[in-house]
LUMDOLUM-267034 format. One record per atom (N, C-alpha, C, O): residue in three letters; x, y, z. Coordinates in steps of 0.2 Angstrom, whole numbers, padded with zeros to 4 digits, always signed. Layout:
LUMDOLUM-267034
AlaXYZ
...
END
This chain:
LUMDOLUM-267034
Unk+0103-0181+0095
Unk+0096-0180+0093
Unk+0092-0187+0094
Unk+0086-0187+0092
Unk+0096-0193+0096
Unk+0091-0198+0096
Unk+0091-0204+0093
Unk+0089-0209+0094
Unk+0096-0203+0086
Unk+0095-0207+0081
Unk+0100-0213+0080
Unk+0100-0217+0077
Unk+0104-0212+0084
Unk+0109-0216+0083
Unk+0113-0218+0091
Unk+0117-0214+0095
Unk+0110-0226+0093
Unk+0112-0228+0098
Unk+0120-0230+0100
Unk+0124-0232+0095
Unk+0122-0230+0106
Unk+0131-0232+0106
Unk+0131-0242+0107
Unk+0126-0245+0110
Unk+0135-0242+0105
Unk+0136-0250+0106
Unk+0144-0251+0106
Unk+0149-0249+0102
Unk+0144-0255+0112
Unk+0151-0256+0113
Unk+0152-0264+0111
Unk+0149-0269+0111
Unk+0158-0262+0108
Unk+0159-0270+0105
Unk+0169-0269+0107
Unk+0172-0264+0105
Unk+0172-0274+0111
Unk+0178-0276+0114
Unk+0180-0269+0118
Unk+0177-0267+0123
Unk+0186-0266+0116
Unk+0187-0260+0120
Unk+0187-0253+0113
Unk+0190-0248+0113
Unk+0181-0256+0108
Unk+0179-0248+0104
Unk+0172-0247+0105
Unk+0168-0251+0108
Unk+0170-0241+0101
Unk+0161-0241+0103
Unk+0160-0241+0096
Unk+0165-0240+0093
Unk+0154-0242+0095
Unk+0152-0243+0088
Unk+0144-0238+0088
Unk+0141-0238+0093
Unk+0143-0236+0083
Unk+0138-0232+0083
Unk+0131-0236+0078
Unk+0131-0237+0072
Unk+0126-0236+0081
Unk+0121-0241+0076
Unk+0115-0234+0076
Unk+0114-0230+0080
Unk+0111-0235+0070
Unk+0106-0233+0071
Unk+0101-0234+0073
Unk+0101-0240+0074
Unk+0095-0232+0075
Unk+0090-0235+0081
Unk+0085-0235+0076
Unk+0086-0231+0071
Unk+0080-0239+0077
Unk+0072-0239+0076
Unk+0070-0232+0071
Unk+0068-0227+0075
Unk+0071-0232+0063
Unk+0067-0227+0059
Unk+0061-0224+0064
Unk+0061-0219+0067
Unk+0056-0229+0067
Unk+0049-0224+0070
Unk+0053-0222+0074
Unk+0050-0217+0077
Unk+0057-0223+0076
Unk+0059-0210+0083
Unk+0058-0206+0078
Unk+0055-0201+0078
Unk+0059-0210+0071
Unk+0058-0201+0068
Unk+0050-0199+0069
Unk+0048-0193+0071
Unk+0047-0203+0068
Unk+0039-0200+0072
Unk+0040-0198+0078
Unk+0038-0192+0078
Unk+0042-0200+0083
Unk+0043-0198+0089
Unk+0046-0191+0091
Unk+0045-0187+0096
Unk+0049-0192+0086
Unk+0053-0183+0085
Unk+0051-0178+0082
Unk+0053-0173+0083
Unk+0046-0180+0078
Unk+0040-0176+0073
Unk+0036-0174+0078
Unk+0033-0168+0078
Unk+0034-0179+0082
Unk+0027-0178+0087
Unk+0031-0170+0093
Unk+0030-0165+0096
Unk+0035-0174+0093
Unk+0038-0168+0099
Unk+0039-0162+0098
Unk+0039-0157+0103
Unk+0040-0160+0091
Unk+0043-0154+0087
Unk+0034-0151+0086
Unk+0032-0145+0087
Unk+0031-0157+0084
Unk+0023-0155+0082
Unk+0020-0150+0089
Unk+0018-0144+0089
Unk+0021-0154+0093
Unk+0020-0151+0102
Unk+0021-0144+0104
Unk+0018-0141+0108
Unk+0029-0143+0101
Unk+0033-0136+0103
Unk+0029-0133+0098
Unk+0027-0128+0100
Unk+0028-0134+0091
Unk+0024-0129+0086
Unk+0018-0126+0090
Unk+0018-0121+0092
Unk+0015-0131+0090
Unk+0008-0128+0092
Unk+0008-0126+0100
Unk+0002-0125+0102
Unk+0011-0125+0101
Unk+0012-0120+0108
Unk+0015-0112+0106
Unk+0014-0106+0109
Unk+0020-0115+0101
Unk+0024-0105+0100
Unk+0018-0103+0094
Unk+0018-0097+0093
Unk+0014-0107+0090
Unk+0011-0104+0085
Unk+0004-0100+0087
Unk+0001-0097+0082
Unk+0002-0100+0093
Unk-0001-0095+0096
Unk+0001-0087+0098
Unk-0002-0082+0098
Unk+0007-0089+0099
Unk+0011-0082+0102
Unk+0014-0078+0095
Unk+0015-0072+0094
Unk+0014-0084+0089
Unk+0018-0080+0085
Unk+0011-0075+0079
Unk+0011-0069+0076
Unk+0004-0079+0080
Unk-0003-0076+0076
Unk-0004-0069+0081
Unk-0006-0064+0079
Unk-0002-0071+0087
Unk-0004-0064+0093
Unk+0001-0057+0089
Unk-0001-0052+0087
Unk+0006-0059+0089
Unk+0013-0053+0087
Unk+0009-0052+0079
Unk+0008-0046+0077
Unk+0008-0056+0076
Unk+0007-0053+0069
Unk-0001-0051+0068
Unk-0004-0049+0063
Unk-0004-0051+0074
Unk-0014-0047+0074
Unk-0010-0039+0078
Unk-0012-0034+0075
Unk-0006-0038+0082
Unk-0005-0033+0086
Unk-0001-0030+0078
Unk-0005-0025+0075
Unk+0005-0031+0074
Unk+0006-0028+0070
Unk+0002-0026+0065
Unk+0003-0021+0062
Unk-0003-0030+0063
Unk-0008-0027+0058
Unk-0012-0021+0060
Unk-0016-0018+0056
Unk-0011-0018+0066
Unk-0013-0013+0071
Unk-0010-0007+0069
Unk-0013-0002+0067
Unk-0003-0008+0070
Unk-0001-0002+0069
Unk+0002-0001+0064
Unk+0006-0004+0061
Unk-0001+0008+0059
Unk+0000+0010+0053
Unk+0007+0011+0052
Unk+0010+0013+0056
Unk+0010+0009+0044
Unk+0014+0005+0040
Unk+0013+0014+0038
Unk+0008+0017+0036
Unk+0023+0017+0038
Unk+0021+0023+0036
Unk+0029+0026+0033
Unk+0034+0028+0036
Unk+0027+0025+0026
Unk+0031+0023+0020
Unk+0034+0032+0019
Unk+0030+0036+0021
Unk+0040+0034+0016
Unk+0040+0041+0015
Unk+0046+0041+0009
Unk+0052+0039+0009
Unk+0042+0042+0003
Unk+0046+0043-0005
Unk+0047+0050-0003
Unk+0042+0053-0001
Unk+0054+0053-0004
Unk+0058+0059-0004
Unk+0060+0061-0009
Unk+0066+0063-0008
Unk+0058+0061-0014
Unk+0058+0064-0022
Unk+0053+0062-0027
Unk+0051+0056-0026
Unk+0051+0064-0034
Unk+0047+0061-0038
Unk+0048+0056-0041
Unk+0044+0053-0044
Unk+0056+0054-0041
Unk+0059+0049-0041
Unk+0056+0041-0040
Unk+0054+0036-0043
Unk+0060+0043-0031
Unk+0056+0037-0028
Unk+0049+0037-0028
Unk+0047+0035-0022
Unk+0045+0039-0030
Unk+0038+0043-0029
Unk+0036+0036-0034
Unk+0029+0035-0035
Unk+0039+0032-0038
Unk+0036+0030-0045
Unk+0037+0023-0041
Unk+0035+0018-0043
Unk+0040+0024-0036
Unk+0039+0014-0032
Unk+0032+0013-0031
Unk+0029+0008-0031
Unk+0028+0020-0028
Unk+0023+0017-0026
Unk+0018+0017-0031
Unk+0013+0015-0030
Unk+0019+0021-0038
Unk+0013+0021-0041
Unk+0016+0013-0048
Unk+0012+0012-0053
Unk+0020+0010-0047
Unk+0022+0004-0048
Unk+0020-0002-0043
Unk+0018-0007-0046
Unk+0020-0001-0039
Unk+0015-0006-0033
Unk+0008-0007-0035
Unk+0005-0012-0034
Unk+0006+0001-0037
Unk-0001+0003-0037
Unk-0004-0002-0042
Unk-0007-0007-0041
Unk+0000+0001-0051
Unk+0000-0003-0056
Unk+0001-0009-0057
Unk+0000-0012-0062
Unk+0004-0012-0050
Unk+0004-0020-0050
Unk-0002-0022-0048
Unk-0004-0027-0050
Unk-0004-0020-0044
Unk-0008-0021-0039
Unk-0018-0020-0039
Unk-0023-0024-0038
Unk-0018-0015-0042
Unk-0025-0012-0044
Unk-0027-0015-0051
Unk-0025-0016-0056
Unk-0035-0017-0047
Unk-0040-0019-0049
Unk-0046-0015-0053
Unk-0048-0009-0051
Unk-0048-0019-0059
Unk-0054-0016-0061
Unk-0061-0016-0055
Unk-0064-0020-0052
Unk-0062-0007-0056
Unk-0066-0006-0049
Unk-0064-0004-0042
Unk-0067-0002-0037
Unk-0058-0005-0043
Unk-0055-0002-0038
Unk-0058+0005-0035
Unk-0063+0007-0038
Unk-0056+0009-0030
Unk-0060+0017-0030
Unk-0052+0021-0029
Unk-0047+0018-0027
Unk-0052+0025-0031
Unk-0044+0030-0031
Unk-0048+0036-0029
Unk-0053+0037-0032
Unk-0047+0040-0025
Unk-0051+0045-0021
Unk-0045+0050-0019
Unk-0041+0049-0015
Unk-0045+0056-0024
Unk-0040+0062-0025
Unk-0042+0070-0022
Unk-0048+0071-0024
Unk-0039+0073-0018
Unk-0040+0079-0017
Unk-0033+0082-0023
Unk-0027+0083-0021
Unk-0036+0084-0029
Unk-0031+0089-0033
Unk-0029+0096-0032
Unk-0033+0100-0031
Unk-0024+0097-0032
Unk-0021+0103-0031
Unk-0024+0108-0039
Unk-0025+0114-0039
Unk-0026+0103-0044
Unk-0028+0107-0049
Unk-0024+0112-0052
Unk-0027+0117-0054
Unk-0019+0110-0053
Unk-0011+0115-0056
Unk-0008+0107-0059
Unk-0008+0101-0056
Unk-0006+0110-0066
Unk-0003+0102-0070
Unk+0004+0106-0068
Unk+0008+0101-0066
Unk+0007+0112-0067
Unk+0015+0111-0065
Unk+0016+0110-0060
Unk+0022+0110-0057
Unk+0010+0109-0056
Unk+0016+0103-0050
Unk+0016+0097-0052
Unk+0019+0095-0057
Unk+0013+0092-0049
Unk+0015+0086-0048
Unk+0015+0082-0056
Unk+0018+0077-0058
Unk+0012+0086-0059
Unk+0011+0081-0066
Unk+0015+0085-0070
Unk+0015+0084-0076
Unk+0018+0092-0066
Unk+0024+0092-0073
Unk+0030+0091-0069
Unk+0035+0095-0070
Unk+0031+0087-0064
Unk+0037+0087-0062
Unk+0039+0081-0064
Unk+0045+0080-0064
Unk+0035+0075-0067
Unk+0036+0069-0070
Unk+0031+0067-0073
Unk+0027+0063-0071
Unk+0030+0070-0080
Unk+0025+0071-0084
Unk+0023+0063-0086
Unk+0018+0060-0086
Unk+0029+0060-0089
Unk+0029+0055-0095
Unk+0026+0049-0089
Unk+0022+0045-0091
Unk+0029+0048-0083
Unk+0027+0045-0080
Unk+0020+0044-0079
Unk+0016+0039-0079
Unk+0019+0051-0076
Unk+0012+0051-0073
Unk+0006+0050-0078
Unk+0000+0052-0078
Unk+0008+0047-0083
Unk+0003+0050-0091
Unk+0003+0043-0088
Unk-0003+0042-0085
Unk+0006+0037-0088
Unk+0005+0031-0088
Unk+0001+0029-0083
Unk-0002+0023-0084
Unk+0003+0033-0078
Unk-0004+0030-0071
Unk-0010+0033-0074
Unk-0015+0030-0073
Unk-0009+0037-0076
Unk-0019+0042-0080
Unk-0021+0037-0085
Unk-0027+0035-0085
Unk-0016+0035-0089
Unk-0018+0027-0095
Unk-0021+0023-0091
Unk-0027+0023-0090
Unk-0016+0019-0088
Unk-0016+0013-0083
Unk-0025+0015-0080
Unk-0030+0011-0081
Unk-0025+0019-0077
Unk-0032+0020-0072
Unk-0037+0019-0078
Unk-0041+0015-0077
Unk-0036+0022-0083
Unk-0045+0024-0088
Unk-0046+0016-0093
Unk-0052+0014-0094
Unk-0038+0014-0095
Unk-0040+0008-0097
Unk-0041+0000-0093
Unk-0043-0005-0097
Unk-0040+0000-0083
Unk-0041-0004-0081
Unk-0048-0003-0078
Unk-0050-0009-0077
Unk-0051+0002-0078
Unk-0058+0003-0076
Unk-0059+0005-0069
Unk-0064+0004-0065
Unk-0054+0009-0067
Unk-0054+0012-0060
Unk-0054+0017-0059
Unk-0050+0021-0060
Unk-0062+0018-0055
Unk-0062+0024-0052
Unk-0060+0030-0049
Unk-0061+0030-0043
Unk-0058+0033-0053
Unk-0055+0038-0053
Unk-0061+0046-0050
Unk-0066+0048-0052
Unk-0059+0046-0045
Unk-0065+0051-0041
Unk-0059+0057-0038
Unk-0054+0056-0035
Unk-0061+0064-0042
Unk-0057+0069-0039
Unk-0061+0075-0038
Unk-0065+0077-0041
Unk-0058+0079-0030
Unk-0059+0085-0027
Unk-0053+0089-0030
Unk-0048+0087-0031
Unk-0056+0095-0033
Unk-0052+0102-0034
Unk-0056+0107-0034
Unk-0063+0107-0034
Unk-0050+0111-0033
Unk-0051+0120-0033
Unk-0057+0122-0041
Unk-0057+0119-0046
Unk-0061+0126-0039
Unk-0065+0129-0044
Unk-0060+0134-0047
Unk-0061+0140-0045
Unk-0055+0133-0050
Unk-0052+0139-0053
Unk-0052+0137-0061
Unk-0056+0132-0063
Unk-0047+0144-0066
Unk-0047+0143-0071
Unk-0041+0137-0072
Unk-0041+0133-0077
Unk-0036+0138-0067
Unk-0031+0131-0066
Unk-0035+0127-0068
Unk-0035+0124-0074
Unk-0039+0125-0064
Unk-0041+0116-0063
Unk-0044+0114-0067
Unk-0046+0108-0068
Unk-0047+0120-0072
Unk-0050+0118-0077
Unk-0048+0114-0083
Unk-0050+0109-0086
Unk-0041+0120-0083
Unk-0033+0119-0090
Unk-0031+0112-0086
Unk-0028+0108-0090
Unk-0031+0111-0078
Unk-0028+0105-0077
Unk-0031+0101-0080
Unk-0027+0097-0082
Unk-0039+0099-0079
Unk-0044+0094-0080
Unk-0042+0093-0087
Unk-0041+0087-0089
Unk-0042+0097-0091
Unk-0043+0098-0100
Unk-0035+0093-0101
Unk-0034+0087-0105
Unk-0031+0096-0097
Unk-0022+0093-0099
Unk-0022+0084-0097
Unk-0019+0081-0101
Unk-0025+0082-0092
Unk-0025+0076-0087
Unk-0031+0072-0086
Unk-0031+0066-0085
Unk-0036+0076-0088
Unk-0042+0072-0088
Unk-0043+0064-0091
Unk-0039+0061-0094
Unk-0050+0060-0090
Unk-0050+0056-0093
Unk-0059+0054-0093
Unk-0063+0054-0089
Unk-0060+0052-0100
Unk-0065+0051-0099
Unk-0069+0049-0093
Unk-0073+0052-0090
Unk-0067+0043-0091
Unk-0071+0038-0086
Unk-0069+0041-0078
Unk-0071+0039-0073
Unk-0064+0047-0080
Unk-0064+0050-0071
Unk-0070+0055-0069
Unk-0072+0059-0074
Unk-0072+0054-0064
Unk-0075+0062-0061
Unk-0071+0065-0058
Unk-0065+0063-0057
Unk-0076+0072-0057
Unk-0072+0080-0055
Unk-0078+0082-0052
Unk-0084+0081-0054
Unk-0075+0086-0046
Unk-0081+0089-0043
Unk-0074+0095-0042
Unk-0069+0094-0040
Unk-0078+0100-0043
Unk-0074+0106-0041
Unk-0078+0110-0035
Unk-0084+0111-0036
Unk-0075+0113-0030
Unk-0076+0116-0025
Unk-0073+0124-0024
Unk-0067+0125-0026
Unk-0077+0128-0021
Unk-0074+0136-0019
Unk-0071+0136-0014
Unk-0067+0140-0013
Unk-0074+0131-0008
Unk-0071+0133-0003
Unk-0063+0129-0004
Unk-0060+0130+0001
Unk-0057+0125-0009
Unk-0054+0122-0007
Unk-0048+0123-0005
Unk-0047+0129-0004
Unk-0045+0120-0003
Unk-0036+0122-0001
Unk-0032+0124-0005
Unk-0030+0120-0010
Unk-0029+0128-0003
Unk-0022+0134-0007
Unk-0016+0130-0006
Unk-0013+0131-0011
Unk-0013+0124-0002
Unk-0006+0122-0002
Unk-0005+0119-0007
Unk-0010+0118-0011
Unk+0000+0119-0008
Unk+0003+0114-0015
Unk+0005+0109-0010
Unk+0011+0108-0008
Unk-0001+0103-0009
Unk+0000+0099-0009
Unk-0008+0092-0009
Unk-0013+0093-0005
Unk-0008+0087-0012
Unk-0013+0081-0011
Unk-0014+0077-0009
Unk-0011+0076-0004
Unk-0019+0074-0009
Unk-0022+0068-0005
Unk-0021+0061-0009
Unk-0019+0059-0014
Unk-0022+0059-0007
Unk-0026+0052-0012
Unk-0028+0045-0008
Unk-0025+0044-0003
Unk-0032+0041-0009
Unk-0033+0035-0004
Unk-0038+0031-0009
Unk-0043+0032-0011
Unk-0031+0023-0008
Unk-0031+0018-0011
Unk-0032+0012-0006
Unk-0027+0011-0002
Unk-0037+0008-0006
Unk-0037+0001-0003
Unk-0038+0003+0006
Unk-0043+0005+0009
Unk-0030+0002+0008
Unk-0029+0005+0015
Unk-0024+0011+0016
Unk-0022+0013+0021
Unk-0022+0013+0010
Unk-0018+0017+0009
Unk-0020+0025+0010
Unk-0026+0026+0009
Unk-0017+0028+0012
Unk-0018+0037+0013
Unk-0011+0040+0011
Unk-0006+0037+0014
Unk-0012+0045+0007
Unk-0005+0045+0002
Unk-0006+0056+0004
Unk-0010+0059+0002
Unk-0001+0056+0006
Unk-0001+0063+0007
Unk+0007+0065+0002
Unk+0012+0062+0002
Unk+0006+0072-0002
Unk+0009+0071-0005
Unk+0009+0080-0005
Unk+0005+0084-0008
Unk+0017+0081-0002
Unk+0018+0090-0003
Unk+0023+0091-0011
Unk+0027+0088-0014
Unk+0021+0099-0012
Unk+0025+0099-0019
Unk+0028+0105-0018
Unk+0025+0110-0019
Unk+0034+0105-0017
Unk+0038+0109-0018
Unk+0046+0110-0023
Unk+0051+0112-0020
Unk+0045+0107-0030
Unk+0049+0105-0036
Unk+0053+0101-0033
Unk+0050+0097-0029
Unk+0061+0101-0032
Unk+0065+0096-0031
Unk+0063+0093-0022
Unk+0065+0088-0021
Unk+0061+0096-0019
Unk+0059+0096-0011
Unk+0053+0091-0010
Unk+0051+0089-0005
Unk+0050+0090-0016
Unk+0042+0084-0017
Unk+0044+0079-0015
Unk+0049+0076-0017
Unk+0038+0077-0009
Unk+0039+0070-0006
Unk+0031+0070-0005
Unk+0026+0074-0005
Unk+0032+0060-0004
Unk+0026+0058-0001
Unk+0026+0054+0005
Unk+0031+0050+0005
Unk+0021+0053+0009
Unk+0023+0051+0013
Unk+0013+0047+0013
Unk+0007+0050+0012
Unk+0016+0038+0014
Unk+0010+0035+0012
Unk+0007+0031+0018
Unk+0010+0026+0020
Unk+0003+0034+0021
Unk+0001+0028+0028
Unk-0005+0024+0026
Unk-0010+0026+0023
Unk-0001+0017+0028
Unk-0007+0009+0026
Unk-0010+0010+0034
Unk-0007+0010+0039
Unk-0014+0010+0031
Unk-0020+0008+0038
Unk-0029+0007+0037
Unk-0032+0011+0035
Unk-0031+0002+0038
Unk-0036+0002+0035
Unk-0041+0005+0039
Unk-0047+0005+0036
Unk-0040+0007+0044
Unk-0043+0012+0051
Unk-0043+0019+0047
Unk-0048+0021+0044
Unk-0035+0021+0048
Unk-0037+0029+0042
Unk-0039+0030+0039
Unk-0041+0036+0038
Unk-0038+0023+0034
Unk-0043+0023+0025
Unk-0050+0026+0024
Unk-0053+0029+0021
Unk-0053+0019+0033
Unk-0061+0021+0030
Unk-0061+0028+0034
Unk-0066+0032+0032
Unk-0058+0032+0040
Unk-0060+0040+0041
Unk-0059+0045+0033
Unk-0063+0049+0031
Unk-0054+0044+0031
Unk-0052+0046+0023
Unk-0059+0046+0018
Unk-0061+0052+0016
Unk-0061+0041+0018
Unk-0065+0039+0014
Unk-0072+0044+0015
Unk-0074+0049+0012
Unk-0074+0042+0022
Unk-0081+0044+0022
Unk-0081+0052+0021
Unk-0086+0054+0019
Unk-0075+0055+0023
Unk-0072+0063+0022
Unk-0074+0065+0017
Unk-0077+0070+0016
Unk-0070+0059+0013
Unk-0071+0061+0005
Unk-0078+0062+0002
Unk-0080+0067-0001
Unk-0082+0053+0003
Unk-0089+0056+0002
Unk-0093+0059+0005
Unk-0099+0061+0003
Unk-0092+0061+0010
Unk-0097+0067+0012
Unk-0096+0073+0009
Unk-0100+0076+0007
Unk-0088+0076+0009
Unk-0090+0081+0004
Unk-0091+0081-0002
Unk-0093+0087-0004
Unk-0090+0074-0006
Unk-0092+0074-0014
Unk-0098+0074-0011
Unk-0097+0079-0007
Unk-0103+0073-0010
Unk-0111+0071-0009
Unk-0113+0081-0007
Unk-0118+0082-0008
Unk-0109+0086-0006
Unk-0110+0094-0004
Unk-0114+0093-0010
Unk-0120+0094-0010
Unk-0110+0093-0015
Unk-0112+0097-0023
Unk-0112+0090-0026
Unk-0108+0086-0026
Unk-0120+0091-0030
Unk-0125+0085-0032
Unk-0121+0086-0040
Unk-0123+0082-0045
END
């Protein structure tokens, strides 16, 4: 590496160390090769932040990492933008005690909580069982029959199907799909004043 010269003395060698400043000289060299690979390495990491990050929780189980991420992570003011199924036995009675605490979690952090559902006598009993003061509800005629939701967080779009032991979700980070998400969302809350 540099740092230590040979010196012969009778018929052995001897090993000395050389002049502490190489170590600059070694630094400057290493500084050189940095800043050559550290363009190529910002290029790899702008092309990754491109392509959507796409997470898939395969029970209600694993389903609780991401709303623990959420609960670490969410801010007062944040926006949570839900398309509900408006049926409390699916998703919120497949892990009630849990999901009680993402409904706390939201009303006591001060986050926006914005939900699309069905106009039915369900979403009513759902809104009454799950509701929370500080959330809105707009209910709609025209909505979707699947048993399954929406939701979109930050860059996050969280699809999420319910069929009891077979519920999964599947979460794409993309901040491209978020704001198509979003604007979807408010233009249809913006239908019904």
């Amino acid at each position: 590496k540099g740092l230590m010269k040979k010196v012969p003395l009778g018929n052995k060698d001897f090993y000395q160390a050389v002049n502490p400043e190489v170590l600059i000289d070694l630094a400057q060299k290493n500084k050189e090769k940095m800043l050559q690979i550290v363009p190529i390495l910002k290029s790899q990491t702008s092309l990754q932040k491109a392509i959507p990050v796409i997470t898939v929780y395969e029970n209600p189980l694993a389903m609780r990492e991401w709303y623990r991420q959420y609960m670490n992570e969410a801010k007062a003011g944040d926006d949570i933008l839900v398309w509900s199924t408006g049926r409390s036995e699916y998703w919120y009675g497949l892990d009630k005690e849990f999901y009680e605490k993402y409904l706390i979690f939201n009303e006591t952090n001060s986050i926006n909580t914005c939900v699309i559902m069905p106009d039915t006598q369900e979403a009513v009993k759902h809104q009454q069982l799950t509701g929370r003061s500080k959330s809105k509800y707009k209910k709609f005629k025209f909505a979707w029959k699947a048993n399954s939701e929406k939701w979109v967080w930050k860059n996050q779009v969280c699809f999420l199907t319910i069929r009891e032991n077979a519920t999964n979700m599947i979460v794409i980070e993309s901040k491209d799909l978020a704001e198509i998400e979003k604007f979807d969302f408010w233009t249809i809350w913006g239908i019904r004043k």
